[in-house]
VEXDREN-2710 file (C-alpha; in Angstrom, 1 decimal):
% VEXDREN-2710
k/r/px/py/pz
1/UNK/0.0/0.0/0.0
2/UNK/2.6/2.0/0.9
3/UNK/4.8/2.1/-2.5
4/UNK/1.4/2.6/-4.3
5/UNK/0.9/6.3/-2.4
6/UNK/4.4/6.8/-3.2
7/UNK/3.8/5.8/-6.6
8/UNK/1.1/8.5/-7.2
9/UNK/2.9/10.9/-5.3
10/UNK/5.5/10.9/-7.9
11/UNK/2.8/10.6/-11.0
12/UNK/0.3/13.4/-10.0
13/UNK/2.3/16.3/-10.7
14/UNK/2.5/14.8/-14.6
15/UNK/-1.2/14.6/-14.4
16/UNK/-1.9/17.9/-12.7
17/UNK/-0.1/19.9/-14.9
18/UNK/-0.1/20.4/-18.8
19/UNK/2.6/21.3/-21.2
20/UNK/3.5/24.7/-22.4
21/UNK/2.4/25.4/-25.7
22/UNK/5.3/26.4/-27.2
23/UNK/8.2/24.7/-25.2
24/UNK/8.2/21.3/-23.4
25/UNK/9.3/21.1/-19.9
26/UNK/8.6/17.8/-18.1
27/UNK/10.4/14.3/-17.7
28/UNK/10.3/11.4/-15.6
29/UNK/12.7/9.2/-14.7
30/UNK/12.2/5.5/-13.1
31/UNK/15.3/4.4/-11.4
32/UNK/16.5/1.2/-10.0
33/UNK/19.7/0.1/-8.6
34/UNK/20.8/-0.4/-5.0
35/UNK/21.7/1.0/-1.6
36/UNK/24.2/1.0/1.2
37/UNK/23.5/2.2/5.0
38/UNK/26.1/4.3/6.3
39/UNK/24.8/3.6/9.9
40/UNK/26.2/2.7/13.5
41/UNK/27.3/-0.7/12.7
42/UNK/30.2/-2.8/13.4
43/UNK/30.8/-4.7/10.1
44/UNK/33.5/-7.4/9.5
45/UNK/36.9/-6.1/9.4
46/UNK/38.1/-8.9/6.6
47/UNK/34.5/-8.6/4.6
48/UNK/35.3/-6.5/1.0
49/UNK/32.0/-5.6/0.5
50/UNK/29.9/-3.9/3.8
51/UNK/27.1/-5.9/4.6
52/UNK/24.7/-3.1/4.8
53/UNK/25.6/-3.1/0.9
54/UNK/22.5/-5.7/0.6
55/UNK/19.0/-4.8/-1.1
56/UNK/17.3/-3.8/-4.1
57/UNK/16.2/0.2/-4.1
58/UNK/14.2/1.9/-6.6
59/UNK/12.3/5.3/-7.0
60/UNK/11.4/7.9/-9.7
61/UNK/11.7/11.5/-10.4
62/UNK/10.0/14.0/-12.3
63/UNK/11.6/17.7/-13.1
64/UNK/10.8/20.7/-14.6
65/UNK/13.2/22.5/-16.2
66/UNK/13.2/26.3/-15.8
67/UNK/16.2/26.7/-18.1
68/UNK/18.7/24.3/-20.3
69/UNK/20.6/24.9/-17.2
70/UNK/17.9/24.9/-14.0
71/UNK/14.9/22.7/-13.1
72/UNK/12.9/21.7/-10.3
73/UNK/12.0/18.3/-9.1
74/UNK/10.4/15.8/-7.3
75/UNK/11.4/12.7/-6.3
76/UNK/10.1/9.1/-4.0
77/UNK/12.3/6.1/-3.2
78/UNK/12.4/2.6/-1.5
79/UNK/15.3/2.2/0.4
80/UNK/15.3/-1.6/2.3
81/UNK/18.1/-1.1/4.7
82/UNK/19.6/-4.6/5.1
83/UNK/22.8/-5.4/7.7
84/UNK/24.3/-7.4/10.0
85/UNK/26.4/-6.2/13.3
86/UNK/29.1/-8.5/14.2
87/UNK/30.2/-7.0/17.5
88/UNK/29.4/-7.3/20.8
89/UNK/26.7/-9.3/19.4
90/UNK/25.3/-10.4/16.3
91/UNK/22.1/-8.1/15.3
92/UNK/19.9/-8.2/11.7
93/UNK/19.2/-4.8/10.5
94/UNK/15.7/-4.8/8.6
95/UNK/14.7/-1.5/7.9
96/UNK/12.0/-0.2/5.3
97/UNK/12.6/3.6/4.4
98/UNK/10.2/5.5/2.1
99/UNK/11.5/9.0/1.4
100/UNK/10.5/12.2/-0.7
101/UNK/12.1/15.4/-1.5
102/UNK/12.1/18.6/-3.3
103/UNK/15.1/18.9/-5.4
104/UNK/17.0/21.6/-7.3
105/UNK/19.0/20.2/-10.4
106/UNK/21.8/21.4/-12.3
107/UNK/23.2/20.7/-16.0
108/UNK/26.8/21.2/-15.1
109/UNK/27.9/20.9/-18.9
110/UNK/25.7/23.2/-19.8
111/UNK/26.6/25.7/-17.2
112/UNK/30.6/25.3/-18.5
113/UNK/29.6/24.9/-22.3
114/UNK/25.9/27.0/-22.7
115/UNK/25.7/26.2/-26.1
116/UNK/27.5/22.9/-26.5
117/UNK/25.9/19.9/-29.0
118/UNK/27.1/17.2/-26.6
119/UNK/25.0/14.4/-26.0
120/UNK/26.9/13.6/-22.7
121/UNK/25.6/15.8/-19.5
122/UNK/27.1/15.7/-15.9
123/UNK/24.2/16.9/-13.6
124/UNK/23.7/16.9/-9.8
125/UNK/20.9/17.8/-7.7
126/UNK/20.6/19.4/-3.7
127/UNK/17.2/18.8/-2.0
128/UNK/15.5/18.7/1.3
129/UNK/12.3/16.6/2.2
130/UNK/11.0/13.7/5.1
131/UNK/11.5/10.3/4.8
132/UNK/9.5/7.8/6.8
133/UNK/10.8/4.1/8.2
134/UNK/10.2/1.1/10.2
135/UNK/12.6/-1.3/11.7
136/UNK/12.2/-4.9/12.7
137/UNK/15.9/-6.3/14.2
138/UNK/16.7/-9.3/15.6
139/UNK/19.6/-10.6/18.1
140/UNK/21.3/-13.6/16.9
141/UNK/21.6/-16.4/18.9
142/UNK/18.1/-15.4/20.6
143/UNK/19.2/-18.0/24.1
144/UNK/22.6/-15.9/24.5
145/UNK/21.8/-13.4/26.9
146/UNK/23.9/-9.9/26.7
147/UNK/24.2/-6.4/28.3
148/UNK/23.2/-3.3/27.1
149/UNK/23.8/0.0/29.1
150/UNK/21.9/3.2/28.2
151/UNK/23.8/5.7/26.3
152/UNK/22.8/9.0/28.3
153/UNK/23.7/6.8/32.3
154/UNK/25.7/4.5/31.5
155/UNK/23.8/2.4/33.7
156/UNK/22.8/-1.2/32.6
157/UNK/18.8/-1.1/31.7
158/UNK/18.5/-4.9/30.4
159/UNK/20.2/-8.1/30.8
160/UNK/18.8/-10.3/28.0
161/UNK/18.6/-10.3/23.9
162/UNK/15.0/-8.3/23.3
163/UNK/14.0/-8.1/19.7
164/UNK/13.0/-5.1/18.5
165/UNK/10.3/-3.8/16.4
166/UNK/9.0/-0.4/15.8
167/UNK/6.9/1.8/12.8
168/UNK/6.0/5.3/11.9
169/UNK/9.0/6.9/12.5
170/UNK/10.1/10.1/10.6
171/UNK/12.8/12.1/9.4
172/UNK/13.9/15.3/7.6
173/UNK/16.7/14.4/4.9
174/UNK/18.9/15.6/2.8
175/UNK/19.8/14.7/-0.9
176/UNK/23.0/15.1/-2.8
177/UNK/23.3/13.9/-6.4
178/UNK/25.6/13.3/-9.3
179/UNK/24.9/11.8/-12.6
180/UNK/26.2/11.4/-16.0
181/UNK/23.0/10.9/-18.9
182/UNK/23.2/10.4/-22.6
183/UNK/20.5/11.8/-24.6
184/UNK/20.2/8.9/-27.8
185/UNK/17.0/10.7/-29.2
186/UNK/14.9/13.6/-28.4
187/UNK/12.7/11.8/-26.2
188/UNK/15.0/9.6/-24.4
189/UNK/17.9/9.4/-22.5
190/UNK/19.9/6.9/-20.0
191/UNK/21.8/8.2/-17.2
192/UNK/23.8/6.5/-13.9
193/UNK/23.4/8.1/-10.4
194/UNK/25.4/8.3/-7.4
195/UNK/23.5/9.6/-4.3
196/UNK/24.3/10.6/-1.0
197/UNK/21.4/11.1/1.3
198/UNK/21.5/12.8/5.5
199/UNK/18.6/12.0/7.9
200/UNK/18.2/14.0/11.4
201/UNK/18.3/10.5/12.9
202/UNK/21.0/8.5/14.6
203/UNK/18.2/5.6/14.9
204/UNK/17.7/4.2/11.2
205/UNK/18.5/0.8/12.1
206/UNK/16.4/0.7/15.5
207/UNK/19.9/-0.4/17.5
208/UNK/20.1/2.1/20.2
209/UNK/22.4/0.2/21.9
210/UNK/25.2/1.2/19.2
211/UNK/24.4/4.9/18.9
212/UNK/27.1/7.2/19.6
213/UNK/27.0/10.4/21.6
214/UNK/26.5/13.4/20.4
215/UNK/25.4/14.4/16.4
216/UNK/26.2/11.2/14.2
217/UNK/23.6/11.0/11.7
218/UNK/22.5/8.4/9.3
219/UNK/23.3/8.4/5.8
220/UNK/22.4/6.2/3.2
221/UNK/24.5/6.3/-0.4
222/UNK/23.1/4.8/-3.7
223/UNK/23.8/3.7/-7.0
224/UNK/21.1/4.0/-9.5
225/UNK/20.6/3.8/-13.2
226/UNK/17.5/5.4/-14.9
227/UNK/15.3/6.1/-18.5
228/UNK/14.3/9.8/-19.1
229/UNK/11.1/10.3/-20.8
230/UNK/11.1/13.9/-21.8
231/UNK/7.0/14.3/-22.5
232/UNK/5.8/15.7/-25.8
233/UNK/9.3/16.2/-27.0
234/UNK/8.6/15.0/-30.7
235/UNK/5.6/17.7/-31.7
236/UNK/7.8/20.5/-29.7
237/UNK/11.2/21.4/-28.9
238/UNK/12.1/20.4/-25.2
239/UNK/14.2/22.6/-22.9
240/UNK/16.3/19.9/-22.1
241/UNK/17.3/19.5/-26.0
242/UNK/18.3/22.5/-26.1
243/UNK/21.3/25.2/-26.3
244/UNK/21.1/28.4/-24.1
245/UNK/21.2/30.1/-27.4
246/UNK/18.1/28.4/-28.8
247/UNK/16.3/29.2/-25.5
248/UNK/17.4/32.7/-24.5
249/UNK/15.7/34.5/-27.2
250/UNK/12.8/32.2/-27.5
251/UNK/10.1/34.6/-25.5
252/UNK/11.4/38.0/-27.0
253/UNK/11.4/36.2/-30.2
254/UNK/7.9/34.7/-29.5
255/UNK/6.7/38.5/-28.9
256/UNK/7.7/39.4/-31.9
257/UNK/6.7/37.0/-34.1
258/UNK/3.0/37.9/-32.2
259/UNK/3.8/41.6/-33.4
260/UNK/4.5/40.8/-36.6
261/UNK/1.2/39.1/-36.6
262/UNK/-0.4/42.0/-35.5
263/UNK/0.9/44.1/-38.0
264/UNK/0.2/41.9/-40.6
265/UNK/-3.5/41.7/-39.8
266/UNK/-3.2/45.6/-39.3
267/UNK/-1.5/46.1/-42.4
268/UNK/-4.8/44.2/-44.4
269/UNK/-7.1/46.4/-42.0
270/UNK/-5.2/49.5/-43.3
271/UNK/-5.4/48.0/-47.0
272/UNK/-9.2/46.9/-47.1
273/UNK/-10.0/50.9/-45.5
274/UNK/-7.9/52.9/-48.3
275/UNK/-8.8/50.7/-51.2
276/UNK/-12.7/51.6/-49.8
277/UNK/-11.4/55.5/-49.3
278/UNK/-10.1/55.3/-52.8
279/UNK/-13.1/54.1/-54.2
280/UNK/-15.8/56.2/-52.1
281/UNK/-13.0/59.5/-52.4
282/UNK/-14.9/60.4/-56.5
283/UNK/-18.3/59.8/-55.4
284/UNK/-17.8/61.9/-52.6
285/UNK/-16.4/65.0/-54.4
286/UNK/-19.1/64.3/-57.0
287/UNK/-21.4/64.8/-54.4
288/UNK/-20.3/67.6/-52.2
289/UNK/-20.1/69.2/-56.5
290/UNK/-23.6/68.0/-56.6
291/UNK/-24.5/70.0/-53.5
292/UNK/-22.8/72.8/-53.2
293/UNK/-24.3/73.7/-56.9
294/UNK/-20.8/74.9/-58.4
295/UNK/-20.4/74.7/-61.6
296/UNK/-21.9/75.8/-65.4
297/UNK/-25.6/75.4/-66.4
298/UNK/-25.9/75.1/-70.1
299/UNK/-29.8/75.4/-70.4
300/UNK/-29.7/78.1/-67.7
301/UNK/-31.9/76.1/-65.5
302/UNK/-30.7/76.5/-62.1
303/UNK/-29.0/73.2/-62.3
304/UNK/-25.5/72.6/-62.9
305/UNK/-24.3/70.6/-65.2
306/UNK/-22.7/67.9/-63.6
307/UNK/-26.4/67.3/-62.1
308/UNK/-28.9/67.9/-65.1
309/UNK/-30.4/64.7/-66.6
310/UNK/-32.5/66.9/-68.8
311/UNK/-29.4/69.5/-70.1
312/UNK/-31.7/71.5/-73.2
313/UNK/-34.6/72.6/-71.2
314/UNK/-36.1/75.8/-72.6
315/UNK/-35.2/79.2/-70.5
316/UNK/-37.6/79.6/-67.6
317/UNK/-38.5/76.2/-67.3
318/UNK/-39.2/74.8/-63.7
319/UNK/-37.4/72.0/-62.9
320/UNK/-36.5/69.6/-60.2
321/UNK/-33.1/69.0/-58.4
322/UNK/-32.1/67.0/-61.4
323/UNK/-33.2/69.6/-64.1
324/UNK/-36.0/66.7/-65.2
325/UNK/-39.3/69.4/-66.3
326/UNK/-41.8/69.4/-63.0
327/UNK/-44.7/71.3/-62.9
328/UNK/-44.9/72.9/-59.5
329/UNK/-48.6/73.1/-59.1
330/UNK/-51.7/72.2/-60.6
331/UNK/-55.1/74.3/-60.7
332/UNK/-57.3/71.4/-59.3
333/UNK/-57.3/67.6/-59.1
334/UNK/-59.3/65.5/-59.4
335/UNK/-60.7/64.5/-55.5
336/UNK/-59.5/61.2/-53.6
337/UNK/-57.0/61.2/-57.0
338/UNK/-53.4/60.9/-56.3
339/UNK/-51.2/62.7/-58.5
340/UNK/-49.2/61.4/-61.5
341/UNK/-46.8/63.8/-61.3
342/UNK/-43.3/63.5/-60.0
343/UNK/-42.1/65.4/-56.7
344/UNK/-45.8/66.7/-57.1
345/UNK/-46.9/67.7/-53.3
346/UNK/-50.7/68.9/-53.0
347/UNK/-51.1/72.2/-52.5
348/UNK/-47.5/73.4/-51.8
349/UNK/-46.6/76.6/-53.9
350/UNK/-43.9/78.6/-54.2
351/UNK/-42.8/81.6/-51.4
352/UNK/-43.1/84.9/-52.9
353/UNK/-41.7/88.2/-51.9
354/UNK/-42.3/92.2/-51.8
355/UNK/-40.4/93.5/-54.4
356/UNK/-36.5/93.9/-53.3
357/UNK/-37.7/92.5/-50.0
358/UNK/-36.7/89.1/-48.3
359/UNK/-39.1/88.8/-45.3
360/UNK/-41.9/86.1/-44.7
361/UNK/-45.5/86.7/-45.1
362/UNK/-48.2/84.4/-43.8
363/UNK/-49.0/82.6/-46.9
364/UNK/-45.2/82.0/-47.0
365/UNK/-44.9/80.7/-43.6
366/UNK/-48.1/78.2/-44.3
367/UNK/-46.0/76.9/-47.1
368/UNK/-42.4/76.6/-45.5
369/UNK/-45.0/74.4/-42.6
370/UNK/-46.0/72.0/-45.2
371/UNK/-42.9/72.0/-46.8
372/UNK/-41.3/71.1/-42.8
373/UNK/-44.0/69.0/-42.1
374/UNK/-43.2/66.9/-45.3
375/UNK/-39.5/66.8/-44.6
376/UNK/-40.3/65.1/-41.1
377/UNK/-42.3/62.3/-41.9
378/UNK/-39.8/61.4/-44.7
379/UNK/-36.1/62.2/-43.2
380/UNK/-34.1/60.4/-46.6
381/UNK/-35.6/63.4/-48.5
382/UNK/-33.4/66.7/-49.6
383/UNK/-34.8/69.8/-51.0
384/UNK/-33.3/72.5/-52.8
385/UNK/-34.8/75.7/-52.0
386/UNK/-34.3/78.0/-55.3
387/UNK/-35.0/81.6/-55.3
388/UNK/-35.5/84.4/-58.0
389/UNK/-35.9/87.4/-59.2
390/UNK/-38.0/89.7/-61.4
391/UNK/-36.3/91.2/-64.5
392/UNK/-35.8/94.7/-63.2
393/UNK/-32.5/95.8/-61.6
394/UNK/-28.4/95.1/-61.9
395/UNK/-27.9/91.5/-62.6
396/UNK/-25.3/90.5/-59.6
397/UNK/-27.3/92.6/-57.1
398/UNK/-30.6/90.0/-58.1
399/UNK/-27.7/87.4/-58.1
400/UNK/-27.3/88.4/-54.1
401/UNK/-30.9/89.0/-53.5
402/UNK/-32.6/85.6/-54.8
403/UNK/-29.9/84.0/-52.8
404/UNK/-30.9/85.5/-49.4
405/UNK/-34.4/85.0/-50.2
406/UNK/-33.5/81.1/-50.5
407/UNK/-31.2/81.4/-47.4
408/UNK/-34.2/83.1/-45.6
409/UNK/-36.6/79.9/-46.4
410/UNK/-33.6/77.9/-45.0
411/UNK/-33.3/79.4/-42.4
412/UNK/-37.2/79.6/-41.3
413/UNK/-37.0/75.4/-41.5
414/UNK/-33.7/74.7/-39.6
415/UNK/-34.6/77.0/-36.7
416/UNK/-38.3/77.0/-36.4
417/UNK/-38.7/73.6/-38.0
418/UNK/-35.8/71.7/-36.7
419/UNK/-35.4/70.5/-40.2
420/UNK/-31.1/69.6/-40.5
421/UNK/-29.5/71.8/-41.9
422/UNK/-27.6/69.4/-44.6
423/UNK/-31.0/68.5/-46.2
424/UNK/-31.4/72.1/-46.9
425/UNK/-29.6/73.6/-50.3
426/UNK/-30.2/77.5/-50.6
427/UNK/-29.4/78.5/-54.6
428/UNK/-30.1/81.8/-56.1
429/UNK/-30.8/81.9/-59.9
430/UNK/-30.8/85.6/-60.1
431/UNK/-33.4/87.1/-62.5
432/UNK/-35.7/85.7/-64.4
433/UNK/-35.5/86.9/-67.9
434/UNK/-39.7/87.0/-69.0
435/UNK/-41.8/89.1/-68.4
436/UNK/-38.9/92.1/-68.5
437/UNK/-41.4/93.6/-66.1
438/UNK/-41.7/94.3/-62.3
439/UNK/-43.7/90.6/-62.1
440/UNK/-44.7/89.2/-58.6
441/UNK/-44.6/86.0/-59.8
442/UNK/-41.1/85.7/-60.6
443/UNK/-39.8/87.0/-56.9
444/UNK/-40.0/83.5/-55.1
445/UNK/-38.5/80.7/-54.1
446/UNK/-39.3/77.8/-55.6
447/UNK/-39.2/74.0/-53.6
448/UNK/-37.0/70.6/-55.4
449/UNK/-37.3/67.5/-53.4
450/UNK/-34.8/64.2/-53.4
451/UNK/-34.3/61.5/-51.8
452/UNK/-32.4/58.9/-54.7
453/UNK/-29.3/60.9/-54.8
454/UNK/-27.3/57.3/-54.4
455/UNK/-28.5/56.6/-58.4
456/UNK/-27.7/59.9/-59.3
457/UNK/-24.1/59.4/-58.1
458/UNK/-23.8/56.1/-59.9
459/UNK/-24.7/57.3/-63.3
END
């Protein structure tokens, strides 16, 4: 049960976390090999080989490495501590040791040589962590009674062999390790370990007759050998493949590659908004040419060329925004009939004016309503509001004068009305030509509704 919860200690952290996305971090290592107990035991003078040098030890450890040089790590080991002391008496060391630790590892040949190709690395490791053990020893021949005297009196506390047996006992210890690891393919490698390990115990083998005074701690030293798995080292390069040059740049270099991205996709923005500028820049200008009414007029129609669909319309004609012929009132209709008659709005005449005068009477002001009220229940319209006048007087002062009559209008619907402004176009024709007479008639301002000016900017 015991090496199973050591097991999954070692195996969560693979499951817990992920892989980075762009570099790979992780590997594991299984290990097996064996251990000797460095211990308060009286081994055989003549023996070549100690026999606390006796049992089978394995663990595993997983890392993540922070750089081709750093990493961190976890690791879990069995050690079975196995002796025999030979004097005064004969005692069986039998102790089970399960032990954990936080490590911090080193690539020593990468540290010397940061950008080296080798395959061969020399790497070590420091840690800290606890270990926990049980010991069950036994006196050997069980009938031969011996002494034992307490360490702290001196005094003699027992007089016959006692087997011992006792469990749950901890430790803090303290790893050392060296290894040397040969990387054969991008995912694999085999290395051999030497470790040295300290406990805060003087008591791994349960025999506290042969403790010594004062601070003599345990150690136990290892051999192992061991497979690396490096995880997901084929789709992505792993930092342990790698030279400090291939890593050290890797997140500015990842930043800008991401800019470059950016730019790129801002770039296309940029292009998809100035090739749609480029193509809108004409059929603006032809508009704002459209409205702001500059420019010659042929027919001398009040509509400038660029705009006039109908261009040979006879002089005085009344025309719409487009210089098409409109009749701008009818004498009667025919009741519950609607009107044939394009632009045609019941009962909406002209504005008319005093002579040489611009104000508003109150037939004009009904007209400039309905002309408002219009505008408001249809907001795509436009209307061009174009004043005249009569044939007597100096031809740029009527110029001036049928143009404040229209800006008068204008200004009647955008303040009164709260008609927009841009819908509005005030344009003053000047004089009109017949009758050469002072002529009521002829000193208004006369009303051209829109609202297609889209198909007039595509023809």
């Amino acid at each position: 049960m015991k090496k199973i919860i050591l097991i999954i200690l070692i195996l969560l952290p693979t499951i817990i976390f992920s892989q980075e996305k762009k570099i790979s971090r992780w590997s594991f290592m299984p290990e097996y090999g064996y251990n000797v107990f460095d211990g308060d035991i009286n081994q055989d003078l003549f023996n070549v080989i100690p026999t606390s040098f006796r049992d089978i030890t394995f663990g595993a450890n997983i890392e993540y490495a922070l750089t081709p040089i750093w990493g961190l790590g976890i690791d879990g080991y069995y050690f079975p501590l196995r002796a025999r002391n030979n004097n005064p008496t004969s005692i069986s060391i039998n102790t089970n040791l399960y032990n954990t630790n936080f490590l911090t590892t080193i690539n020593f040949t990468r540290l010397i040589f940061p950008n080296t190709k080798s395959k061969l690395f020399v790497l070590g490791s420091l840690g800290i962590g606890m270990a926990y053990y049980e010991y069950n020893l036994f006196y050997y021949p069980s009938n031969i009674p011996i002494q034992k005297e307490d360490n702290f009196s001196g005094t003699l506390i027992r007089t016959q062999n006692e087997n011992g047996v006792m469990d749950n006992g901890i430790s803090i210890s303290v790893p050392v390790t060296f290894s040397f690891e040969y990387n054969f393919s991008k995912p694999f490698a085999i290395g051999a370990k030497v470790q040295y390990r300290s406990y805060a115990k003087d008591n791994l083998e349960g025999v506290a007759a042969l403790n010594w005074s004062g601070v003599t701690n345990d150690y136990i030293g290892a051999g192992t050998v061991y497979l690396r798995y490096k995880f997901n080292s084929i789709k992505r390069n792993h930092l342990r493949n790698m030279t400090m040059k291939q890593w050290e740049p890797e997140e500015s270099l990842a930043l800008i590659a991401d800019l470059k991205k950016d730019l790129a996709g801002l770039k296309n923005r940029i292009d998809t908004v100035e090739k749609k500028v480029k193509d809108l820049t004409p059929r603006v200008q032809k508009l704002e040419d459209m409205i702001n009414n500059v420019g010659p007029d042929s027919d001398n129609d009040g509509v400038i060329d660029l705009r006039d669909l109908d261009p040979n319309t006879p002089a005085n004609t009344v025309v719409d925004f487009y210089g098409k012929t409109l009749p701008i009132q009818v004498a009667e209709k025919e009741k519950g009939k609607k009107s044939d008659i394009p632009n045609y709005i019941d009962d909406i005449l002209g504005v008319y004016f005093d002579f040489d005068r611009t104000e508003l009477d109150d037939d004009a002001l009904i007209t400039i309503r309905k002309i408002a009220t219009r505008m408001q229940k249809d907001t795509s319209l436009l209307v061009e509001v174009r004043g005249y006048c009569d044939f007597l007087g100096d031809v740029t002062y009527n110029e001036k004068l049928s143009l404040r009559r229209s800006e008068r209008v204008k200004k009647e619907l955008v303040k009164v009305w709260g008609i927009d402004a841009d819908k509005i176009i005030a344009n003053g024709k000047g004089k009109i030509i017949q009758p050469q007479i002072q002529y009521r008639p002829n000193r208004r301002c006369d009303f051209f509704f829109s609202n297609d000016i889209v198909d007039v900017l595509n023809h």
